[in-house]
C-alpha positions as CSV (number, residue, x, y, z in Angstrom):
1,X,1.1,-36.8,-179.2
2,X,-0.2,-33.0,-179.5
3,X,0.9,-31.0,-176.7
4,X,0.1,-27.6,-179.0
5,X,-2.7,-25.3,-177.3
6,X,-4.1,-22.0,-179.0
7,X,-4.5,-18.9,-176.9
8,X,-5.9,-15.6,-179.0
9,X,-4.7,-17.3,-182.5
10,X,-1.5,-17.6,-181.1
11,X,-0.1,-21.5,-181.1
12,X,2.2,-22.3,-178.1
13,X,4.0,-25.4,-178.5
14,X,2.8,-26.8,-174.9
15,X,0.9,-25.3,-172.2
16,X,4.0,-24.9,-169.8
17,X,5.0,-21.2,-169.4
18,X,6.6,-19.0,-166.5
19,X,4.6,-16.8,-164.1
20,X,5.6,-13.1,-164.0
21,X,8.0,-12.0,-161.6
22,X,9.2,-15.4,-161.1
23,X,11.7,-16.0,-164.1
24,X,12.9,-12.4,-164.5
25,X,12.8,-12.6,-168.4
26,X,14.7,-15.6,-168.5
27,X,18.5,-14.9,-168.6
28,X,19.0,-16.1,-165.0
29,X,17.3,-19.6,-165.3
30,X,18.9,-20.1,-169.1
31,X,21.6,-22.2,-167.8
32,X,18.9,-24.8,-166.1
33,X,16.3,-24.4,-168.0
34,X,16.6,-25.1,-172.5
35,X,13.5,-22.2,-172.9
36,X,13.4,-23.8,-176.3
37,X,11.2,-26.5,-174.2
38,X,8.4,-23.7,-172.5
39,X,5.8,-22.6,-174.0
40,X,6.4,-19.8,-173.2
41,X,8.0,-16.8,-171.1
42,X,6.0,-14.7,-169.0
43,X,8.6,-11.8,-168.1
44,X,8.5,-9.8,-165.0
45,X,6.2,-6.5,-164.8
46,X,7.6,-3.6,-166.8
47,X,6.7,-0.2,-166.5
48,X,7.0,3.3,-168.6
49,X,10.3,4.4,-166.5
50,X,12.4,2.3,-163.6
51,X,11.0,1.4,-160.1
52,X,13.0,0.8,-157.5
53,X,10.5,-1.4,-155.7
54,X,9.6,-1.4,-152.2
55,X,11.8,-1.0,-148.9
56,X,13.3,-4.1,-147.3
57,X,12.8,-6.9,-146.0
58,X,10.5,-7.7,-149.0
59,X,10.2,-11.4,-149.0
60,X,9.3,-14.0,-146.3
61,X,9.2,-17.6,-145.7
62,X,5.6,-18.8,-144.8
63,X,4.3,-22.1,-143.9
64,X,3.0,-23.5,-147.8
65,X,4.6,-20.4,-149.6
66,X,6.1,-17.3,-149.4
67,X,4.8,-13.4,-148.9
68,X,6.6,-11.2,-151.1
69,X,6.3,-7.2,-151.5
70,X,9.0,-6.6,-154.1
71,X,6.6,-3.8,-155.5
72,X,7.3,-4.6,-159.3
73,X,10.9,-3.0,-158.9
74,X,12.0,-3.1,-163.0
75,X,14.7,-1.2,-165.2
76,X,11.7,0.0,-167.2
77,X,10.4,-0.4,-170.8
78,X,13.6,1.5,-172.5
79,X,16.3,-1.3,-171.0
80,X,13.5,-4.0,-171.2
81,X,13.4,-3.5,-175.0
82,X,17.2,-3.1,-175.5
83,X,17.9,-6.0,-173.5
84,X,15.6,-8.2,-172.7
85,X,13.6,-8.9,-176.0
86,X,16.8,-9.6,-178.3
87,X,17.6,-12.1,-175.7
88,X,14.7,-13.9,-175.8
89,X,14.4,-13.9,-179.6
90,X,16.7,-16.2,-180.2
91,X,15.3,-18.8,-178.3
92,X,11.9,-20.9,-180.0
93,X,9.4,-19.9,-177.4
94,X,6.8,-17.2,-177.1
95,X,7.0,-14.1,-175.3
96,X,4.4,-12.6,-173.4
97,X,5.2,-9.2,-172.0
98,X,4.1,-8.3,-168.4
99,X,3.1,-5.2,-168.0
100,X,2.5,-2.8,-165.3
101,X,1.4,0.8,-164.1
102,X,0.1,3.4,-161.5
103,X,-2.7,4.7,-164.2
104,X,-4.6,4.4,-166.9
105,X,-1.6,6.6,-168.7
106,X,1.4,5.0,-167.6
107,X,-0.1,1.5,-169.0
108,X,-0.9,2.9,-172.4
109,X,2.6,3.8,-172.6
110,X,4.3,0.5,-172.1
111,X,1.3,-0.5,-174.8
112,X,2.4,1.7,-177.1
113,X,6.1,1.2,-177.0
114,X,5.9,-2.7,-177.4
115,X,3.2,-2.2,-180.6
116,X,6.6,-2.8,-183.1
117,X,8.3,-5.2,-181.4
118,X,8.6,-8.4,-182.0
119,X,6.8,-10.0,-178.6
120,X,3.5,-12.2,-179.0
121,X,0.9,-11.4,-176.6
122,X,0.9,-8.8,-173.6
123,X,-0.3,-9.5,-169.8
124,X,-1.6,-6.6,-168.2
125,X,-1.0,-6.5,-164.5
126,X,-3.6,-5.3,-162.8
127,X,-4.0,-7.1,-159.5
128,X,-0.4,-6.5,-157.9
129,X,-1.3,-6.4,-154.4
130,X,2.0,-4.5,-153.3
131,X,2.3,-1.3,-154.6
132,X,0.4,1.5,-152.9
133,X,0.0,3.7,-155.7
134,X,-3.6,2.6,-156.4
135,X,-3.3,0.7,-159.3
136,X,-4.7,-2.5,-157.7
137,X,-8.2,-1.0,-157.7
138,X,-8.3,-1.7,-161.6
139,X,-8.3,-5.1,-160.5
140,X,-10.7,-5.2,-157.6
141,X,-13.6,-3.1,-159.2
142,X,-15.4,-4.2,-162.2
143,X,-16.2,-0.8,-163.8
144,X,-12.1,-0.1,-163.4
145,X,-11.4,-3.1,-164.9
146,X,-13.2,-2.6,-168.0
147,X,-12.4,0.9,-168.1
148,X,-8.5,-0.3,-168.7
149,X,-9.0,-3.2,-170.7
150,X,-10.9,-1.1,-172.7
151,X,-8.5,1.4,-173.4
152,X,-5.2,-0.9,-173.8
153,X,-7.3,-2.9,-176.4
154,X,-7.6,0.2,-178.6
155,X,-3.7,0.7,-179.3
156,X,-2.4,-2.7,-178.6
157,X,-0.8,-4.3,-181.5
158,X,-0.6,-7.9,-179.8
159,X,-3.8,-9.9,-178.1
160,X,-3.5,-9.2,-174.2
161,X,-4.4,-11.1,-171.2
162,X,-5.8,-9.7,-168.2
163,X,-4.2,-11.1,-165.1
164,X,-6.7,-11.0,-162.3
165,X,-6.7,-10.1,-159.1
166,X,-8.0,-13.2,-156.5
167,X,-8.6,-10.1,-153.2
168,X,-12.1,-9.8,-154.8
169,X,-15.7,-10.9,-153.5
170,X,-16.7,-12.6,-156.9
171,X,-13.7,-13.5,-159.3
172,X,-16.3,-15.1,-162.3
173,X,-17.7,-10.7,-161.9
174,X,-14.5,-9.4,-163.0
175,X,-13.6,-12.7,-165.5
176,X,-16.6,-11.5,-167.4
177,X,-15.8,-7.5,-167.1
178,X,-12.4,-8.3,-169.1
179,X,-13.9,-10.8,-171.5
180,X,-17.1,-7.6,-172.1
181,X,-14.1,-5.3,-172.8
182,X,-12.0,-6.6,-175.1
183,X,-9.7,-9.0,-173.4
184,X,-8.2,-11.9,-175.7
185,X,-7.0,-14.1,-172.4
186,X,-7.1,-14.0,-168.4
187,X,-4.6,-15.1,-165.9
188,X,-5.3,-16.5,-162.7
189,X,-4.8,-15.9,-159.7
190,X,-2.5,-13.4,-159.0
191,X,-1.0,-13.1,-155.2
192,X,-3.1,-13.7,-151.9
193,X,-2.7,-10.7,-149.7
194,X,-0.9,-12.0,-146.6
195,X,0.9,-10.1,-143.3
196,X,3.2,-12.4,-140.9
197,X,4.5,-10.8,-137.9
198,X,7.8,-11.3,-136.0
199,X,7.0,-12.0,-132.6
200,X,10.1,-11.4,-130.7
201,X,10.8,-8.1,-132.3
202,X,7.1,-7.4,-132.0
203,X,6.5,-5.8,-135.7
204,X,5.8,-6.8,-139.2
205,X,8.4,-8.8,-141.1
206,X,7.5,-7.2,-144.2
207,X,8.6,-3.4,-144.6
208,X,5.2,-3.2,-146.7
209,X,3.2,-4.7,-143.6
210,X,1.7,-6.6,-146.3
211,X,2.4,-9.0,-149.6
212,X,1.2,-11.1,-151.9
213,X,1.1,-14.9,-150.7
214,X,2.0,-17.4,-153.4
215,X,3.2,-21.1,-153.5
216,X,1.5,-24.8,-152.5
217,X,-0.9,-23.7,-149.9
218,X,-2.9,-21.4,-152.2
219,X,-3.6,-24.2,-155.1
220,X,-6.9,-25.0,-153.7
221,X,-8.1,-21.6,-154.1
222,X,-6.6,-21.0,-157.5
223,X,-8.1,-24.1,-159.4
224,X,-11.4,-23.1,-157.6
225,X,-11.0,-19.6,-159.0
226,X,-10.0,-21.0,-162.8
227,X,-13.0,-23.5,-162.6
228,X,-15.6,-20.7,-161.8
229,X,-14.5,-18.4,-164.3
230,X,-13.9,-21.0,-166.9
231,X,-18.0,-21.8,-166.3
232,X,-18.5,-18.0,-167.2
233,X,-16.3,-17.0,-170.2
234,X,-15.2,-18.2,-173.4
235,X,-12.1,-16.4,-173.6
236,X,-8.7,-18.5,-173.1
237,X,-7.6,-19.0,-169.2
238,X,-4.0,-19.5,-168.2
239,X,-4.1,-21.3,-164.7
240,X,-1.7,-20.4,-162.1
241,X,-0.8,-20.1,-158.1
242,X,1.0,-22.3,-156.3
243,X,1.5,-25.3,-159.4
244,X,4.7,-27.2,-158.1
245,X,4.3,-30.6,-160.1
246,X,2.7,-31.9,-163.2
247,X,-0.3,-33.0,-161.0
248,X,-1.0,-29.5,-159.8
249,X,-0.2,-28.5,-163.9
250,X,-3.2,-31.2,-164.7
251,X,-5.5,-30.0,-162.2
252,X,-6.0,-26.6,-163.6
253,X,-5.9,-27.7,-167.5
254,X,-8.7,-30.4,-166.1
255,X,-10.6,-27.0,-164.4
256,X,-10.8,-25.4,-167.8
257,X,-7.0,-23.7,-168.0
258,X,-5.7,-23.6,-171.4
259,X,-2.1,-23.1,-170.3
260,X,-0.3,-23.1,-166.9
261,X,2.2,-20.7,-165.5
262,X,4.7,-21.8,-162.6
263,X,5.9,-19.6,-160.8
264,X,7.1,-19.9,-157.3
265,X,8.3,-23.1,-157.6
266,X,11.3,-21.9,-159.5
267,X,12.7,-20.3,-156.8
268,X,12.8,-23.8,-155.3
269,X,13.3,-25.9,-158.2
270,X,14.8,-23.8,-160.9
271,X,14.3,-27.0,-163.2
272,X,10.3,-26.8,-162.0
273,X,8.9,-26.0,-165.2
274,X,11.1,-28.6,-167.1
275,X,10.2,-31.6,-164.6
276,X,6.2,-29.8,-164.9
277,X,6.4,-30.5,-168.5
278,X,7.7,-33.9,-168.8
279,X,5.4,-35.0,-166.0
280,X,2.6,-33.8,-168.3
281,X,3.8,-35.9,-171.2
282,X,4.0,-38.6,-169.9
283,X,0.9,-38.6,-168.3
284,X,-0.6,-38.1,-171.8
285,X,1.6,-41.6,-172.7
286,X,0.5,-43.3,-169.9
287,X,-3.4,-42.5,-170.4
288,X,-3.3,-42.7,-174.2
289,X,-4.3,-39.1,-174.6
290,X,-3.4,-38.0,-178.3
291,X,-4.3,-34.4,-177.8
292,X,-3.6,-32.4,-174.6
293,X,-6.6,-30.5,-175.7
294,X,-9.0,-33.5,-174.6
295,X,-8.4,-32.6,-170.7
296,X,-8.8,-29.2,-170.9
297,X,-11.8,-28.5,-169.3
298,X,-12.9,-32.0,-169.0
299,X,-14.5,-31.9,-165.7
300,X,-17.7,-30.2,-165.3
């Protein structure tokens, strides 16, 4: 049985990987998860120089999921590559560096730093919806988009994937702005914006007002969104929002997803992406499916 899926030239071993901001970059969930077993590791945003994040209260229990506005807080790209990749290296998985910024600039930075290290493919974050400082119109506006993509793609060492923004009229629009600029992969969906407010205390529970929805209730959408675009481009998709089980894992490789990231189902289930993956398998045993490759993209 192949579980193996190519994304960019790069082979991952299965399809299972983490979502940013979900696994940190995978020290805290070693001792559940063997990261031998995933696919990869999708690490949480990192940025030229530290962020502290946004005020508290950040996250929020919601009916189907939770808002969160954590604002990408990270130790930056100096600590990241002192700490974080050495850790990861010694584990047989890939790593796929998250990356984040308030311009055009601060992106190209991270870019630049990570060109001699020894990570596989980069996801550019454009489509956080929490942090005020503007960068999430890269992700809601086609020309800014490209205009990014664009520019990474010219000093990037490694393939990168474009992790789209779902806040937009037309998802497939911006899909095919990354694929016309360069990009080697997308990633979707990223965070619904959401707002819940406390009514005894008569205010916002979020200090942000706002943040980004994610868990079970916004599946639906997310397949939708990966089916559409996968209709539009030819460029690799990684499938994710709100994927708690194998099932939810097959729905998106079936929409035309080449790999899945969970994300918060961890926070749940810390063993989520272990149970995901062996739920896959042995669907493939139980359907006689050789090649995992067969489902992807199998209904049209």
């Amino acid at each position: 049985m192949n579980t193996k899926v190519n994304i960019a030239g790069i082979e991952f071993k299965n399809p299972v990987m983490t979502a940013s901001g979900t696994f940190g970059s995978g020290m805290e969930y070693s001792e559940f998860v063997d990261l031998n077993t995933l696919g990869a590791v999708v690490t949480k945003g990192v940025a030229n120089v530290p962020w502290p994040g946004n005020p508290t209260p950040r996250v929020a229990e919601v009916y189907g999921g939770m808002l969160n506005a954590i604002g990408l807080q990270n130790p930056g790209i100096d600590v990241f590559i002192e700490r974080d990749i050495p850790f990861l290296k010694q584990y047989d998985t890939k790593i796929i560096v998250n990356v984040c910024g308030k311009t055009i600039k601060e992106y190209l930075e991270v870019v630049e730093r990570l060109a001699d290290t020894d990570v596989d493919m980069l996801e550019i974050n454009v489509s956080c919806p929490n942090v005020k400082e503007g960068a999430i119109a890269f992700g809601q506006k086609a020309d800014c988009l490209s205009e990014i993509t664009s520019a990474i793609k010219k000093v990037a060492k490694q393939p990168i994937i474009m992790k789209l923004s779902p806040n937009v009229t037309d998802i497939t629009e911006m899909a095919m702005a990354a694929e016309a600029a360069g990009a080697d992969a997308i990633s979707l969906i990223n965070t619904l914006t959401g707002m819940k407010i406390d009514i005894n205390r008569r205010t916002f529970v979020l200090a942000n007002k706002t943040g980004g929805m994610s868990g079970p209730a916004i599946k639906p959408v997310a397949v939708r969104m990966v089916y559409e675009c996968a209709q539009k481009v030819k460029i690799p998709i990684i499938g994710m929002g709100g994927i708690s089980t194998a099932e939810d894992a097959l729905e998106f490789l079936m929409a035309g997803a080449t790999a899945v990231a969970v994300g918060a189902a961890n926070f749940i289930n810390p063993y989520a992406t272990r149970d995901i993956l062996e739920g896959i398998q042995a669907y493939l045993i139980q359907n006689k499916i050789a090649d995992i490759n067969e489902i992807i993209g199998c209904v049209k």
